[in-house]
C-alpha positions in Angstrom: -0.4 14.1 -12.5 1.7 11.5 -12.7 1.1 8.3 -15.4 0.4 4.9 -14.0 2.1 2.5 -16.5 1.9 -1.2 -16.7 5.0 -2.2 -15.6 3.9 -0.2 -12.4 0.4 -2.2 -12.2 2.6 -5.5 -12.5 5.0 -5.2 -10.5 2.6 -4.1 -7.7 0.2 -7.2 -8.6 3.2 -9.5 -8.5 4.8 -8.1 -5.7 1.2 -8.2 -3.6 0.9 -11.9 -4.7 4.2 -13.2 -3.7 3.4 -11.7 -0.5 -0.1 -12.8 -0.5 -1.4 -9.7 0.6 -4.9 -8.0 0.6 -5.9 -4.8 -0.7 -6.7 -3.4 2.7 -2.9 -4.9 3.9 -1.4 -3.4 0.7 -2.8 -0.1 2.0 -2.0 0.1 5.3 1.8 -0.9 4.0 1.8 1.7 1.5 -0.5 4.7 2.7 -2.4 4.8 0.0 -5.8 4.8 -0.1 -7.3 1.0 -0.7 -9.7 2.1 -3.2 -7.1 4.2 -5.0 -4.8 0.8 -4.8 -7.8 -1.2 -6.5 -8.2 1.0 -9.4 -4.4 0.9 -10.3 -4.2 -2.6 -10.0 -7.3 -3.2 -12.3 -5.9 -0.9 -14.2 -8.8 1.7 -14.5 -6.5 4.5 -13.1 -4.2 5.9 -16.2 -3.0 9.1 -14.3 -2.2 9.1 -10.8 -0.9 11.4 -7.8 2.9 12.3 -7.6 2.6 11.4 -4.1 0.8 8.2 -4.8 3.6 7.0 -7.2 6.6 7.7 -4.9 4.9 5.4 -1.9 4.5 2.7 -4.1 7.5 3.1 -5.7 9.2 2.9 -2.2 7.2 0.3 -1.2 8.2 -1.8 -4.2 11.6 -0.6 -3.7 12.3 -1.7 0.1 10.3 -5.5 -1.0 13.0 -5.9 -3.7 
């Protein structure tokens, strides 16, 4: 499992903002799972998938 860290939950939050995004648009953008998505951004999910870390990683990486 991989660790979900803060600058990960940031960056996602600020990212989704400037975008003014949903939860549910986030999701279908990233392909992860819009209830997994909630509890990283509220910050309630401390270890995460591999997988679920490299598509938000990309994500975050192609909105740079």
């Amino acid at each position: 499992m991989a660790v979900s860290s803060e600058k990960l939950v940031s960056a996602l939050g600020r990212k989704r903002g400037e975008l003014n995004l949903s939860v549910i648009e986030l999701s279908r953008q990233t392909g992860v799972s819009r209830w997994t998505l909630d509890k990283i951004l509220k910050g309630e999910a401390k270890r995460i998938n591999p997988s679920t870390l490299a598509k938000l990683d990309n994500w975050l990486y192609v909105h740079i």
